[in-house]
C-alpha positions in Angstrom: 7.5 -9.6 -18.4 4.9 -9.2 -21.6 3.7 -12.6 -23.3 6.4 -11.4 -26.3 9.3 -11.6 -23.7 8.3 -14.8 -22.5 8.0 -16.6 -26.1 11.4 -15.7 -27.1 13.4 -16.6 -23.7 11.7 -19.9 -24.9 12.9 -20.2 -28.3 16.2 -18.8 -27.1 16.7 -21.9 -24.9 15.1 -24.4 -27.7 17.7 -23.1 -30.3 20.5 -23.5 -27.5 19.5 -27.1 -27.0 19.0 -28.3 -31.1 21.7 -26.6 -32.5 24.2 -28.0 -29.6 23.3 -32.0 -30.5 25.2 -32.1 -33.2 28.4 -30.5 -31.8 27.9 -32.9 -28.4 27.5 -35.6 -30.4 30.9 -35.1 -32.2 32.9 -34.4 -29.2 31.6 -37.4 -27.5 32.4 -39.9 -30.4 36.4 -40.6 -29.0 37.1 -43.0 -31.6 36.8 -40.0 -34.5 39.8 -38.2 -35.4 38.3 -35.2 -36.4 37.0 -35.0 -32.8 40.8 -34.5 -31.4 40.7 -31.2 -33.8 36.9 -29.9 -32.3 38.9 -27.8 -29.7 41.3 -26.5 -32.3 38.7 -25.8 -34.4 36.5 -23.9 -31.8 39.4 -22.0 -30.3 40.2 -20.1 -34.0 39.8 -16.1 -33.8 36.5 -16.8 -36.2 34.6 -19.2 -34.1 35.2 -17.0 -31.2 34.2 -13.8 -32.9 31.0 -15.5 -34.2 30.7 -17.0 -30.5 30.7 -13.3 -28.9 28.0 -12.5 -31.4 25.7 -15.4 -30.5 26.4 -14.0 -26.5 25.2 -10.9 -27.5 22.3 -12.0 -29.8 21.1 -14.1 -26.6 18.3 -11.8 -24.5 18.8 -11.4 -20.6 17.4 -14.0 -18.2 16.1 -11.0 -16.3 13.8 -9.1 -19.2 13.5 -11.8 -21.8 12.7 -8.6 -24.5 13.8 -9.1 -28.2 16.8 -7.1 -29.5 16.2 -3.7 -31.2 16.5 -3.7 -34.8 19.7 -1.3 -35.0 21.7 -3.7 -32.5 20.4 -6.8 -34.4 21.8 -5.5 -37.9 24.9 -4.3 -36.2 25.4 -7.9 -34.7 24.9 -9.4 -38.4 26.6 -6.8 -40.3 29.8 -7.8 -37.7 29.0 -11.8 -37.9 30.2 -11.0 -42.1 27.7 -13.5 -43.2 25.5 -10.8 -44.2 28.4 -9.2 -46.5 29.1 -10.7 -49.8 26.3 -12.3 -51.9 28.9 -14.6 -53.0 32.1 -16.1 -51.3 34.7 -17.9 -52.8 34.6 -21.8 -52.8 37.5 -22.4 -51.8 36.5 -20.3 -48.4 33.6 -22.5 -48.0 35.8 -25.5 -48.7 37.9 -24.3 -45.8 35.5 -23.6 -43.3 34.8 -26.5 -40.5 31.8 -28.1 -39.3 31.8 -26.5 -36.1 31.8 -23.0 -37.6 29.1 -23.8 -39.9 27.3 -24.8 -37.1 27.9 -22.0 -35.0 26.7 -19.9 -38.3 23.4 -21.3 -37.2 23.7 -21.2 -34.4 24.0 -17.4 -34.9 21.1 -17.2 -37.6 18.6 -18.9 -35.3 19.5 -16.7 -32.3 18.8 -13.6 -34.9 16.0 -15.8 -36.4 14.3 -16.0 -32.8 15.6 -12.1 -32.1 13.7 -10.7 -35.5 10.7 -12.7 -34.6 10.3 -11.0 -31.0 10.6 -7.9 -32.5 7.7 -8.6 -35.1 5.6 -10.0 -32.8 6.1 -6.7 -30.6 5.1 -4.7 -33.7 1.9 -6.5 -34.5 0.8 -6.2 -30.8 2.0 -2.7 -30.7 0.1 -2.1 -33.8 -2.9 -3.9 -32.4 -3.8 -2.3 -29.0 -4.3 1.7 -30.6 -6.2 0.0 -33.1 -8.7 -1.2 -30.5 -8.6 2.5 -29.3 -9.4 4.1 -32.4 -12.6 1.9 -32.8 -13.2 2.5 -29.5 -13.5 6.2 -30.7 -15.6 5.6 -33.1 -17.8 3.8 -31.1 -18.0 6.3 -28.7 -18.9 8.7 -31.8 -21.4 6.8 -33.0 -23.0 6.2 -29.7 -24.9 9.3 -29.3 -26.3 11.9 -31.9 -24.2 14.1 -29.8 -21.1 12.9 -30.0 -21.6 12.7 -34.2 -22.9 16.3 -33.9 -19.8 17.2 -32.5 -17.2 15.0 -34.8 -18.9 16.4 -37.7 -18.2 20.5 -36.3 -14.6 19.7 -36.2 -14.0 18.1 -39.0 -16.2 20.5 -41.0 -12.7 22.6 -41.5 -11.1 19.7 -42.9 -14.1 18.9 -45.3 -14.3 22.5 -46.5 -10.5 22.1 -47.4 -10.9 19.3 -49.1 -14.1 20.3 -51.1 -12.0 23.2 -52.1 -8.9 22.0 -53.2 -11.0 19.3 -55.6 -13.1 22.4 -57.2 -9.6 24.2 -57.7 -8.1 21.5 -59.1 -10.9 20.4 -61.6 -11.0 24.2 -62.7 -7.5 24.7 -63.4 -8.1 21.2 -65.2 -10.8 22.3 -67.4 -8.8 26.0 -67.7 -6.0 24.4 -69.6 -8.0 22.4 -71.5 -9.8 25.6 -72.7 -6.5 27.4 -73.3 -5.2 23.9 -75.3 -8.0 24.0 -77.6 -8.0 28.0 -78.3 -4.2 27.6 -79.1 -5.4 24.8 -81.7 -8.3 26.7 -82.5 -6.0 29.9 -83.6 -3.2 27.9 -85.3 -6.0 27.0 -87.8 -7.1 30.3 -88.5 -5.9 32.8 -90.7 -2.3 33.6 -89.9 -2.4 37.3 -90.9 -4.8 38.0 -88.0 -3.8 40.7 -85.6 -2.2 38.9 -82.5 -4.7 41.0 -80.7 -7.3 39.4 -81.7 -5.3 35.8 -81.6 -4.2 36.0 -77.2 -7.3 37.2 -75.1 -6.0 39.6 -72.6 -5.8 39.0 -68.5 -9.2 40.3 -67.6 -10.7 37.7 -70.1 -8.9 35.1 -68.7 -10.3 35.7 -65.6 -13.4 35.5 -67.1 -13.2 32.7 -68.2 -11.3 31.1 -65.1 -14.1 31.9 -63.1 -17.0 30.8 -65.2 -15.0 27.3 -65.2 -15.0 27.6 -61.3 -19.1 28.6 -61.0 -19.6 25.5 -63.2 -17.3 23.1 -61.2 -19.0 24.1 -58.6 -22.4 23.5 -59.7 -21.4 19.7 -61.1 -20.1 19.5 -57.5 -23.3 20.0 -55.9 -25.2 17.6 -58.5 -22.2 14.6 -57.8 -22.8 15.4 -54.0 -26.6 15.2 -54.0 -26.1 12.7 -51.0 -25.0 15.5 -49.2 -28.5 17.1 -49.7 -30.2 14.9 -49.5 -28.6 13.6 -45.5 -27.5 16.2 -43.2 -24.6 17.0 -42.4 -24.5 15.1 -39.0 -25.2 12.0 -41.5 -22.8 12.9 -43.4 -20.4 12.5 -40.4 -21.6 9.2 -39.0 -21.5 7.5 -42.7 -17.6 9.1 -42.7 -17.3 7.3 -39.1 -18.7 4.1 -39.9 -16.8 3.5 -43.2 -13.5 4.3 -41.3 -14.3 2.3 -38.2 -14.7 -0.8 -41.0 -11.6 0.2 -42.4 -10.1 -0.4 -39.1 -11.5 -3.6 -37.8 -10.7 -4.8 -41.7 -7.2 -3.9 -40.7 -7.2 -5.1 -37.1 -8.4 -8.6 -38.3 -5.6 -8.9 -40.9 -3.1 -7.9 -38.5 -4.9 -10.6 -35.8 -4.2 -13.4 -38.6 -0.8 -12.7 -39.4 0.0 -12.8 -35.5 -2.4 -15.7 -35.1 -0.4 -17.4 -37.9 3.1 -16.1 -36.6 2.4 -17.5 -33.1 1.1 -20.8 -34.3 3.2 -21.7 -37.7 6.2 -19.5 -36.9 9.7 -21.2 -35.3 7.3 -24.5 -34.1 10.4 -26.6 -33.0 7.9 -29.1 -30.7 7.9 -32.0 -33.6 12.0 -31.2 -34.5 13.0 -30.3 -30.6 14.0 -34.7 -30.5 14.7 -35.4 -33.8 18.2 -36.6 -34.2 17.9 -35.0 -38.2 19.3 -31.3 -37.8 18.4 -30.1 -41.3 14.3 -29.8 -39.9 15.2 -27.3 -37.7 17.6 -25.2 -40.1 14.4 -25.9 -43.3 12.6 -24.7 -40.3 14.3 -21.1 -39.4 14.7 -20.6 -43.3 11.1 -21.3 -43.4 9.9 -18.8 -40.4 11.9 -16.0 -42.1 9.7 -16.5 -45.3 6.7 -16.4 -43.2 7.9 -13.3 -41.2 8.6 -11.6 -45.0 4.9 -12.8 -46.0 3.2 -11.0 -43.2 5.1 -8.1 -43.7 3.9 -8.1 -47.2 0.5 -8.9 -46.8 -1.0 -7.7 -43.8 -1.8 -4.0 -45.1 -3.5 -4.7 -47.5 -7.2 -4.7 -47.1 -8.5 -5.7 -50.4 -8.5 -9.0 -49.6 -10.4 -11.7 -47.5 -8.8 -13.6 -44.2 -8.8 -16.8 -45.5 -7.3 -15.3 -49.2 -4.6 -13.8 -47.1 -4.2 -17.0 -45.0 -4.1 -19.1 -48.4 -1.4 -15.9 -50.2 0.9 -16.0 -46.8 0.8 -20.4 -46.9 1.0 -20.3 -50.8 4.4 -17.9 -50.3 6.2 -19.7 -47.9 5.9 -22.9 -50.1 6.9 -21.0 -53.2 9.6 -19.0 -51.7 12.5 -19.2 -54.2 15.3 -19.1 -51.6 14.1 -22.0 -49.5 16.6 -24.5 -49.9 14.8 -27.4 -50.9 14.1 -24.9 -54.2 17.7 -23.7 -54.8 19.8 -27.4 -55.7 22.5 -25.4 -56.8 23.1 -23.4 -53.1 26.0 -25.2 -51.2 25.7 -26.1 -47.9 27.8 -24.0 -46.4 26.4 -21.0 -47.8 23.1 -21.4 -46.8 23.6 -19.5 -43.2 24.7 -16.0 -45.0 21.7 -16.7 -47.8 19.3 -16.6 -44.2 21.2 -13.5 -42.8 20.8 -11.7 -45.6 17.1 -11.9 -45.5 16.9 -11.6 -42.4 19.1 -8.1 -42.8 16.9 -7.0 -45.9 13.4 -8.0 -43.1 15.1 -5.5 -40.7 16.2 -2.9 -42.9 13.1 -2.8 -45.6 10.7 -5.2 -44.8 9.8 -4.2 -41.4 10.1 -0.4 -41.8 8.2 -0.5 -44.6 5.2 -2.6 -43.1 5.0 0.2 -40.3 4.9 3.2 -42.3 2.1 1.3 -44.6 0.3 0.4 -41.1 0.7 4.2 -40.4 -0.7 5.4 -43.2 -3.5 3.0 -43.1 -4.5 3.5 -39.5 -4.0 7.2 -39.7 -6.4 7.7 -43.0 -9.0 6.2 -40.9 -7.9 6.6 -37.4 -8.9 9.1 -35.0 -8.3 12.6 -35.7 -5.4 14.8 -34.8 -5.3 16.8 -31.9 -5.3 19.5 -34.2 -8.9 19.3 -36.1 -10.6 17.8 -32.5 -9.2 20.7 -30.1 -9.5 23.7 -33.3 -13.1 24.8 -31.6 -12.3 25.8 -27.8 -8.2 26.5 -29.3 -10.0 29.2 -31.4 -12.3 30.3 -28.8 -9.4 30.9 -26.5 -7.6 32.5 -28.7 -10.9 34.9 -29.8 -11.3 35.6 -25.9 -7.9 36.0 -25.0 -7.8 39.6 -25.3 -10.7 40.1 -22.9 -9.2 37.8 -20.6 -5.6 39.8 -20.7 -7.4 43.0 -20.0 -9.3 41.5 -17.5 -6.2 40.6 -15.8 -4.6 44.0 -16.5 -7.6 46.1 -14.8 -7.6 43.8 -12.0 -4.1 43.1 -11.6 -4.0 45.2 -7.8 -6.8 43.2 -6.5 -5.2 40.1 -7.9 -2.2 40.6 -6.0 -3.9 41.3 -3.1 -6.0 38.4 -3.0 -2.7 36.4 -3.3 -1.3 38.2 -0.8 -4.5 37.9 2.0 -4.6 34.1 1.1 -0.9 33.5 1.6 -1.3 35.7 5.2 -4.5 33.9 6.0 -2.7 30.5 5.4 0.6 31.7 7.7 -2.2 33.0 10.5 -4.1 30.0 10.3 -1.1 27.7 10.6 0.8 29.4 13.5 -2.5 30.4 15.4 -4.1 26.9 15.6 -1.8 24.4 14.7 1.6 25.7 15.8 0.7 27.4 19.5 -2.0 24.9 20.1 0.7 22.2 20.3 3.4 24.2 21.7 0.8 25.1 24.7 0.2 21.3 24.7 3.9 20.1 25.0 4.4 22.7 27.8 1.0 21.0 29.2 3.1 17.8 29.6 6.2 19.2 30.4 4.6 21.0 33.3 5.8 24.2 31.8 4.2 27.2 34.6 3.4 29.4 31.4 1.1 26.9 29.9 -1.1 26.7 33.0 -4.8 27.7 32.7 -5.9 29.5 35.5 -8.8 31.6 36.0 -7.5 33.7 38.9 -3.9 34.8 39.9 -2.5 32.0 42.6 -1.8 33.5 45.5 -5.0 35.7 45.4 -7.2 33.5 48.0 -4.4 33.5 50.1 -4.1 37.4 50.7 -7.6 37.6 50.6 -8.5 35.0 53.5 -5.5 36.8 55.6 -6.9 40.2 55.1 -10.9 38.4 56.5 -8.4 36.2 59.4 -6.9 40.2 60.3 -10.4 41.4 59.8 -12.0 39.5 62.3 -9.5 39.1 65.0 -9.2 42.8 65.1 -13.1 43.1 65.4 -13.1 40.9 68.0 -10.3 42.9 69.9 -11.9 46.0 69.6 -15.1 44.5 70.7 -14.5 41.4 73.2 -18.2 41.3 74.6 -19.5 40.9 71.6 -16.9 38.4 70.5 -16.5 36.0 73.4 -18.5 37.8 76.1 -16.4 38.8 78.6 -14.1 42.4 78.9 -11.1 40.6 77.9 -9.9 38.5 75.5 -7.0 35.7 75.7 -4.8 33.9 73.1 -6.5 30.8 73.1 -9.8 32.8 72.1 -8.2 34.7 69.4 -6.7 31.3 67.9 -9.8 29.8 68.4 -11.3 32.7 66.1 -8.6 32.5 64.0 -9.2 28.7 63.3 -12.9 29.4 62.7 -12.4 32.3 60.2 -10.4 29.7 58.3 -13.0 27.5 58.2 -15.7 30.6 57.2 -16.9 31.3 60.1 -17.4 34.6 60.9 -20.0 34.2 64.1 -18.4 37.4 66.2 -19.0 39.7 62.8 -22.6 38.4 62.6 -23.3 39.3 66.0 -22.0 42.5 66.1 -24.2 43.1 62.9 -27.4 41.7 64.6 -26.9 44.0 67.3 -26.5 46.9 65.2 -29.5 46.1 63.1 -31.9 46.6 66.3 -29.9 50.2 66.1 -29.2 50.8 62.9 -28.8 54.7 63.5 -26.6 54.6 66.4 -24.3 51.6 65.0 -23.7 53.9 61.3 -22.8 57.3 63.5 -20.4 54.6 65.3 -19.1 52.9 62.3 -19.6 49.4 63.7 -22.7 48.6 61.5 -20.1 49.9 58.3 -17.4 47.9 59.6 -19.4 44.6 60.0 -20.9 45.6 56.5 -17.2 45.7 55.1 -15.8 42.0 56.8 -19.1 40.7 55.1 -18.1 41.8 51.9 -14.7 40.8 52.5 -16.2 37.5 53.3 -17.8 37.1 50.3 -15.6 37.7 48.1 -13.3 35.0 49.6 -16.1 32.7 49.5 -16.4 33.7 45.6 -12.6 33.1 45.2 -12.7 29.8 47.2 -15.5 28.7 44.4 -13.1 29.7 41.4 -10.4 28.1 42.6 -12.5 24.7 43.0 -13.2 25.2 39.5 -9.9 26.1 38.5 -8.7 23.0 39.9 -10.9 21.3 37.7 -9.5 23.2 34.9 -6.0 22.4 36.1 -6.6 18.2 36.4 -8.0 18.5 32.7 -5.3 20.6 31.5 -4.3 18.5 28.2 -7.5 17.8 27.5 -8.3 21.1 27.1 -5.3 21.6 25.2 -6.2 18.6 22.6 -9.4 20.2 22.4 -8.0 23.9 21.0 -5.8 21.9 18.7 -8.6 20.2 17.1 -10.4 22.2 14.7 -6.7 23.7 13.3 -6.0 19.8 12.7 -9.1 18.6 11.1 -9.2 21.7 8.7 -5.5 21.0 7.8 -5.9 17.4 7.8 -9.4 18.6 5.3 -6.9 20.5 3.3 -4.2 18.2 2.5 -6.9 15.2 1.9 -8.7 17.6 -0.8 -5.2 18.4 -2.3 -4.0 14.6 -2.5 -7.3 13.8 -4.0 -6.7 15.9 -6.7 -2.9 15.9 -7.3 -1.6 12.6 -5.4 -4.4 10.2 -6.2 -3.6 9.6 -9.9 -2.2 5.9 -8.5 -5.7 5.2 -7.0 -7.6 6.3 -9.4 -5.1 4.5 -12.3 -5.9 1.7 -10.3 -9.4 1.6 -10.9 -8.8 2.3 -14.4 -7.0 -0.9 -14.4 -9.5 -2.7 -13.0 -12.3 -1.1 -15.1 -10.5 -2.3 -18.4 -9.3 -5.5 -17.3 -12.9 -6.5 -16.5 -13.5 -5.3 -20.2 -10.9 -7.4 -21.6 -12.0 -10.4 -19.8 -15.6 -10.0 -21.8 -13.7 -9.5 -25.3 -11.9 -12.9 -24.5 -14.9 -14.8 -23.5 -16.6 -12.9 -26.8 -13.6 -13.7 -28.7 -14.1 -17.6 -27.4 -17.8 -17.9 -27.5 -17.7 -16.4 -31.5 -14.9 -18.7 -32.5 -15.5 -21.5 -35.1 -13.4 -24.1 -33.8 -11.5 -26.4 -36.9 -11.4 -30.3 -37.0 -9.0 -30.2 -34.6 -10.9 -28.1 -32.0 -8.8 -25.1 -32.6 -9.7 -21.4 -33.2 -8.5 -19.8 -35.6 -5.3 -17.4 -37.1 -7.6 -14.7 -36.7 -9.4 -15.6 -33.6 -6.1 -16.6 -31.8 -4.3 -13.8 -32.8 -7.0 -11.4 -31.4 -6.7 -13.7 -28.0 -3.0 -12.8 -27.7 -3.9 -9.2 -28.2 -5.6 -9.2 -25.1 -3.7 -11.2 -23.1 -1.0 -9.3 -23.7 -3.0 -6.2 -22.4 -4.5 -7.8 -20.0 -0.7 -9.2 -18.7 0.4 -5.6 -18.6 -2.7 -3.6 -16.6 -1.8 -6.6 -13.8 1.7 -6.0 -13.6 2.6 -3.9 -10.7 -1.1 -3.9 -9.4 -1.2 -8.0 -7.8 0.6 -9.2 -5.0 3.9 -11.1 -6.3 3.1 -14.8 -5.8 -0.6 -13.9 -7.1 0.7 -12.3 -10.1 2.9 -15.3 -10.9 -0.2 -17.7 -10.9 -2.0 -15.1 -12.6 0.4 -15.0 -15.4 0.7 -19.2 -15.7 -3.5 -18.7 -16.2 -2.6 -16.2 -19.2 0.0 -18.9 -20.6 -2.7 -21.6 -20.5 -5.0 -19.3 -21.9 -3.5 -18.5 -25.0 -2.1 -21.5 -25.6 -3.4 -23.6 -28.4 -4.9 -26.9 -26.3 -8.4 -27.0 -27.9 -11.1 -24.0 -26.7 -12.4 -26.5 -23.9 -9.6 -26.2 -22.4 -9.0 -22.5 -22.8 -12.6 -21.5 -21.7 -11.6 -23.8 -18.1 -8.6 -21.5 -18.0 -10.8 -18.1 -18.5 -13.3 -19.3 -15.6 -11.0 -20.2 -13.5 -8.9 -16.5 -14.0 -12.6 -14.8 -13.5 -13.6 -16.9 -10.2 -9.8 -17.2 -8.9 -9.0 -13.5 -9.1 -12.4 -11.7 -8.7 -11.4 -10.3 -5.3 -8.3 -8.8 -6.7 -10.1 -7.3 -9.4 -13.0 -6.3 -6.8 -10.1 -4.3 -4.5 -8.4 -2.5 -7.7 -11.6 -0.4 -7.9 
């Protein structure tokens, strides 16, 4: 809820309580008889129209903002007191106390509507004021930036220069044609009419020896322009329209400071028992309202002249009551809504388009003459650009085409299969097992050595056991041993062969001993890798997590870089927030240290005014960005802060919002 919001929900409730007193009071007097007709009188199909109109002139507990201005001249235009200038007497004569009352009851809740809506204007006028100057600070800042202002409005200065030299010419031209046709009715009438009307190609002549010499008085009035350059020429434009606009800004400053201070004050007339203070009261906040809308666009005058023009024509005002005698009483409500109606339909349109054409002489430039330079660069290079395109419209597509198949590939390969091997990992899924050899390899190959060696040692018992013969229990004895690795008959037989080496290759024993060796190893190889793929197998989602990785943190890269630059606009418009708000704290303790305070330690219109400004602003970059309760406290600091108490107590108020809320401020950024 803006600082506007909150002042009218606060008139709203101070009208609803002084216009009510006197209607309680006659309702609880018993012993008058004109109090047994109150509830006649309040029940009539007037009162109760006029009732429905107050309802709707009231502003919701939930926003608190003022009325537009269509709705609030609809509302008056249906009320009928802003209808006739005049109305019968014998209507007025008819017409109870308790409508009349409820007739201002109405006014004031339009009174306290019209003056939301103003004070919304003024601030709304305010803050791109502020932004303008802050535009021609920036231009003024650097040699740079003034370099650059005065290229693009070079266009608009050209234009301008031009339409003055064709104006002055076709000035002086009909001046020259105005004192030839006096020149030839003088002379002799018999002259041939040849000779009387030069023909076109003099003309021209003549028109453009008129524009050579406008020209060249042009360059002697604009010697300044020689004599600076151009770029000083620009800054000297800037400065005397930034002036302009802090003339303006401070005018508009006073008449809010003054509306916020001066305008429906109802503290000293809230308890009086008198109810004609607070009606002289509303009739005399409407003449202020129409006084500022007068006065504030004009900048040929001082603040304190405008101060003393804006006091002088409230007390003058011909249509306050204590001025017109003759008024009756009971049409002094439709007298009020009919200003009020003439504020809302002239007074207050016409102050914005004179703000408008104030603020946008000296504004900032248009869009228009500050984008014309790389507008009109585009448009020179657009053509090489299009055929660029055109030429390279094949490779273009295919680029689009690799990156969209590079994306698809990159997704499914490392982020899609990594994590569908890794949920068959914990499913136990036999597909997703790593293994390095096939599983029932080492079993076939340690039978094959078990059938290797047993057979060896049947062929060749003496070698194996020692004896001719060989039993059962020897042969599971080998058996059991081969299982375990050892091979100790096959060795033999091979160390015996080596002191032969001849005779055991013509018998094939030293090959065949050669061969289970072999065999040997490579079951002692496959005994290794399976060891290992054991260890492959107990870490088998680990290993999983670990493929998955890189395809994550690149993706996770990816998405971070794209919400940086497309989904961070909240973060960043945080900062912003914080950034400015820190700003606007300085410009309130400038505002405050710069003050002149009056006898009554008070700032002033101006000063006051300006302080509003920016606790408005300031009240609106918090909303949304504190926590609820803090916001709440933050916003009862703002109150205190712009409330008139004496600048002690409003410089407290600003120490304690910088020290109280610093760490908020310190996160936002």
């Amino acid at each position: 809820m803006s600082i506007v919001a909150d002042q009218v929900r606060r008139l709203d409730a101070q009208i609803d309580r002084i216009s009510l007193v006197p209607l309680i009071s006659s309702d609880n007097d018993v012993e008058d008889p004109g109090a047994y007709s109150a509830a006649n009188a309040l029940s009539s199909p007037r009162v109760s129209e006029l009732l429905r109109i107050v309802k709707s002139l009231t502003s919701s507990s939930t926003s608190g903002a003022p009325l537009q201005s269509a709705r609030i001249q609809k509302l008056l235009l249906q009320s009928g007191l802003a209808g006739d200038r005049r109305r019968p007497l014998d209507q007025l004569e008819v017409k109870s106390q308790y409508e009349t009352e409820i007739e201002w009851l109405l006014v004031g809740k339009a009174t306290v509507q019209t003056y939301g809506l103003l004070l919304s204007t003024l601030l709304d006028q305010i803050i791109p004021l502020s932004d303008d100057i802050w535009y021609w600070d920036d231009v003024l800042g650097s040699y740079s930036n003034s370099t650059l202002y005065t290229v693009q409005t070079s266009p608009l200065r050209m234009w301008i220069w031009s339409q003055d030299i064709y104006h002055e010419s076709l000035y002086r031209f009909r001046r020259l044609r105005q004192k030839a046709s006096v020149r030839a009715d003088t002379e002799d009438q018999e002259q041939e009419p040849a000779l009387q009307k030069p023909n076109l190609s003099t003309q021209w002549r003549q028109f453009y020896s008129i524009v050579r010499e406008s020209i060249a008085e042009r360059s002697i009035t604009d010697l300044r322009r020689r004599v600076f350059s151009h770029v000083g020429v620009g800054r000297s434009e800037a400065r005397r329209k930034q002036a302009h606009l802090r003339k303006l800004r401070e005018m508009t400053a006073t008449g809010l400071g003054i509306l916020m201070v001066e305008g429906l004050s109802f503290g000293a007339t809230e308890e009086s028992d008198n109810d004609h203070e607070w009606k002289g009261l509303l009739e005399r906040s409407v003449a202020l309202m129409d006084m500022i809308l007068r006065n504030t666009h004009l900048l040929d005058v001082g603040i304190s002249e405008y101060e003393d023009k804006v006091f002088a024509g409230v007390e003058e005002d011909p249509e306050l009551s204590i001025h017109a005698e003759d008024t009756v009483e009971g049409e002094r409500p439709a007298i009020l809504a009919r200003r009020i109606l003439d504020i809302l339909q002239a007074g207050l349109p016409g102050h914005v388009n004179s703000m408008a054409k104030v603020s946008s002489e000296s504004g900032r430039p248009s869009k228009l003459i500050r984008y014309w330079l790389p507008a009109l660069a585009l448009l020179v290079s657009s053509s090489t650009i299009l055929r660029i395109l055109v030429n390279r419209r094949d490779d273009i597509i295919n680029w689009v085409r690799d990156i969209g198949a590079t994306t698809r590939d990159f997704w499914f390969n490392w982020v899609v299969e990594p994590v569908r091997k890794i949920v068959g990992t914990i499913r136990h899924d036999s597909t997703s097992e790593i293994a390095i050899m096939s599983r029932d390899s080492l079993k076939a190959d340690r039978d094959s050595l078990e059938r290797m060696v047993v057979d060896f040692a049947l062929d060749k018992p003496d070698i194996a056991v020692g004896t001719s013969s060989i039993t059962e229990s020897q042969i599971a004895a080998i058996r059991s041993k081969v299982r375990e690795g050892d091979v100790t008959p096959v060795l033999k037989a091979y160390e015996r062969d080596l002191r032969r080496p001849f005779v055991g290759a013509v018998t094939g024993d030293l090959v065949r001993s050669l061969l289970i060796q072999v065999q040997k190893t490579k079951v002692d190889l496959e005994v290794a890798i399976s060891g290992i793929d054991a260890l492959l197998k107990s870490q088998e989602l680990v290993f999983g997590f670990v493929g998955l990785t890189p395809g994550v943190l690149v993706t996770i890269g990816i998405f971070q870089y794209l919400k940086t630059v497309f989904w961070t606009r909240d973060g960043n418009q945080r900062g912003r927030k914080a950034r400015r708000s820190v700003r606007v704290l300085r410009k309130i303790d400038k505002i405050l240290s710069e003050a002149t305070p009056t006898q009554n330690n008070l700032i002033s219109y101006k000063d006051h005014g300006l302080l509003v400004c920016e606790v408005h602003v300031l009240r609106r970059l918090a909303h949304g960005v504190l926590p609820g309760d803090v916001e709440k406290e933050f916003i009862e600091d703002l109150d205190e802060l712009a409330n008139l108490k004496g600048i002690q107590v409003q410089m407290r108020a600003l120490d304690r919002i910088r020290w109280a809320y610093a760490e908020w401020l310190n996160r936002m950024r």
